[in-house]
N, C-alpha and C positions, 0 to 999 in steps of 0.2 A: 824470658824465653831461653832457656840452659839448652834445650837441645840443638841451637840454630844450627851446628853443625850438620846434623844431621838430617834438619829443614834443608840444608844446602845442596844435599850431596844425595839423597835418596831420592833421585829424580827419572830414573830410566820407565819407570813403572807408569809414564805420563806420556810416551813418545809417542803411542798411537792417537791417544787424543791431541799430542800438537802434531801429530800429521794432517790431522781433518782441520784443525785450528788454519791451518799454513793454506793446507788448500782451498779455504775458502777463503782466506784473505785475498787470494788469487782472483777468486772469482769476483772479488769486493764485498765488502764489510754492508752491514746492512741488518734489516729485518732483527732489529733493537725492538725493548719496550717502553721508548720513549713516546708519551702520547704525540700522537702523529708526525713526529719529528719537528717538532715545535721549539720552543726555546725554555722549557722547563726539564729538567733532568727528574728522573725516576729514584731511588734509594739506592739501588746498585749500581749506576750512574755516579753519582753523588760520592760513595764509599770509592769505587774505583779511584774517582779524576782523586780528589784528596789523597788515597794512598801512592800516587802516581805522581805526584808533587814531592811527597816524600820520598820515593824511591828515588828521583832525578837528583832532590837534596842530597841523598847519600852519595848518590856515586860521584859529585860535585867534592863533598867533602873528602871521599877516600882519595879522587886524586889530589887534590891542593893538599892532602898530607907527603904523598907518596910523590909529588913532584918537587918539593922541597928534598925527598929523600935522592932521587933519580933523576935531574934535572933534564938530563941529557936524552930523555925517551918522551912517550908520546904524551905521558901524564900531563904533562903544563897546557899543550896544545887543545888536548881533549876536556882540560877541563873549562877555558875559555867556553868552549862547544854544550857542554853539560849547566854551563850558567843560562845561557839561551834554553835551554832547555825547562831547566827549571824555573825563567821566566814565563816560557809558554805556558806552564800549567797553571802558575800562579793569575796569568794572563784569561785566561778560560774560568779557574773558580771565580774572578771579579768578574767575567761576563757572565754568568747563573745566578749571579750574587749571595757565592758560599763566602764563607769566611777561610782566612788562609790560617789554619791553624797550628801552623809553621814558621808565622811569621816573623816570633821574636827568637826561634833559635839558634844557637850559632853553632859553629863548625862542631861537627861530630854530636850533636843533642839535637833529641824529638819530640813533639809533642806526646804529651801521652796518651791525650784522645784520639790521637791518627797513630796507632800502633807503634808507638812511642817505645814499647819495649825490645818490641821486634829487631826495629832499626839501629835501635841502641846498641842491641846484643852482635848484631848485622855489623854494624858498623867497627864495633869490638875487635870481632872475629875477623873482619877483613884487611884491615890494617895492621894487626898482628902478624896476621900472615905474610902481607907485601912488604915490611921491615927486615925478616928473613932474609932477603936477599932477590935479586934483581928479578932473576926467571920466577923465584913465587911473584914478586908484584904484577909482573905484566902477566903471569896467571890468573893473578886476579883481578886485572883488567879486562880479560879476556873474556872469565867469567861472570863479573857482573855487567856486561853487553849483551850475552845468552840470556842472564834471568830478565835483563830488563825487557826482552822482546817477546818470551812469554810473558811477561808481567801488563805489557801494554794491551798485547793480543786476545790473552787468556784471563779470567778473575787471577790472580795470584792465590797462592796455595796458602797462604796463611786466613787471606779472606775467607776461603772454604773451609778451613779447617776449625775458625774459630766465629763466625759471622753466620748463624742460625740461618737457615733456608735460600744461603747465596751458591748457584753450582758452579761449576768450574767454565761452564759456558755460559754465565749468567752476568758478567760483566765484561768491560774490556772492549776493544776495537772491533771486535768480531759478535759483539751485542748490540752496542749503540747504531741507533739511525739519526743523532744529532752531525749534521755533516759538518758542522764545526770542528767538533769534539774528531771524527774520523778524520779531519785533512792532519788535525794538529797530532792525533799517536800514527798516522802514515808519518809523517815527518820524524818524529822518534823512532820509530823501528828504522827509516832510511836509514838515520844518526847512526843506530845502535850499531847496524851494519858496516857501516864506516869506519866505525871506531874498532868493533871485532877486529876486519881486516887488518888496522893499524897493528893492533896489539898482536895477531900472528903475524904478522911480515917480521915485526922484532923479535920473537919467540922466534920464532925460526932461523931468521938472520944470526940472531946472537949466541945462540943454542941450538947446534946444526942435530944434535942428537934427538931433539925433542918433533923432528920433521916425520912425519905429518900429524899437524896438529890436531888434539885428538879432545873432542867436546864434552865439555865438561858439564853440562846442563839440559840445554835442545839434542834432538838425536844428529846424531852423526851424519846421517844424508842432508840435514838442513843446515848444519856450518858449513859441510863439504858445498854446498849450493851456493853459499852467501861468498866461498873462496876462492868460486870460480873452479869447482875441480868437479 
């Protein structure tokens, strides 16, 4: 995937559907098409939680690279946090009885049957970037917090854009009615929020120019929400 860049960054054009996404988390996740909210997952179901696995892997490995790089910031802490993380998911496909199809890879490599390219390119490109120097890294912390929360919420945009008749509302926290699957990405998006905050209090702290931190992914009235402003 050569243009992940641009998968990254061409994201404004999405803000009114995660306004509606957002406000109905509010209201509570629900009214999935998992038959009767049973204990079998649906195909979209299924593609999400596995890509969701994946994604928790990445952001696991971009900081254990970038905390070795930045000892002294939030990376070490978060990433403890992001193992749990990527335990829960693994935790939920052994409860459906998927296969972890991530299970023998190691830091920075993905399957290639769970968008193996993606994350690869993903992963590439974001540790590139956070070697840069300090304020890119925890920019880049920053931002893969914002994608993870659309990514939990919403199908992710790589699903819809290469995943034949999956919409943009057709996976994610805000589809399923398995109340498993909802406690375990409510707990993720808490996470994600946590760790945002983390990553701007240091952006900001360390880099007084870069004040008010200005979102790089979710629209700007929903970091400004999760920052308490």
């Amino acid at each position: 995937m050569k243009t992940i860049t641009k998968t990254i960054f061409i994201l404004l054009s999405f803000a009114a559907v995660l306004c509606l996404s957002f406000n109905g988390l509010a209201k509570g996740p629900g009214g999935g098409n998992s038959p009767g909210g049973g204990t079998e997952l649906d195909y979209n179901e299924e593609t999400h939680l596995r890509f969701m696995r994946a994604e928790e892997k990445l952001a696991h490995d971009v900081y254990l690279l970038l905390g070795v790089i930045y000892p002294d910031y939030a990376f070490v802490n978060i990433t403890a946090s992001e193992t749990n993380h990527t335990e829960a998911m693994i935790d939920k496909l052994l409860q459906f009885g998927l296969d972890d199809l991530n299970e023998n890879d190691e830091a920075g490599e993905f399957a290639e049957a769970n968008y193996g390219e993606y994350f690869t390119d993903k992963y590439a490109y974001l540790t590139e970037e956070g070697k840069k120097g300090l304020l890119e890294a925890l920019m880049v912390g920053a931002l893969i917090e914002e994608l993870d929360m659309h990514d939990i919420i919403l199908c992710p945009l790589i699903i819809v854009d290469t995943d034949n008749g999956v919409g943009l509302e057709e996976c994610g926290l805000n589809y399923t009615d398995e109340k498993t699957l909802i406690n375990s990405y409510e707990n993720l998006v808490e996470g994600s929020e946590n760790h945002l905050r983390a990553f701007v209090r240091q952006i900001e702290s360390t880099f007084p120019d870069q004040y008010p931190y200005q979102a790089q992914y979710l629209p700007q009235w929903q970091v400004n929400e999760i920052l308490g402003r």
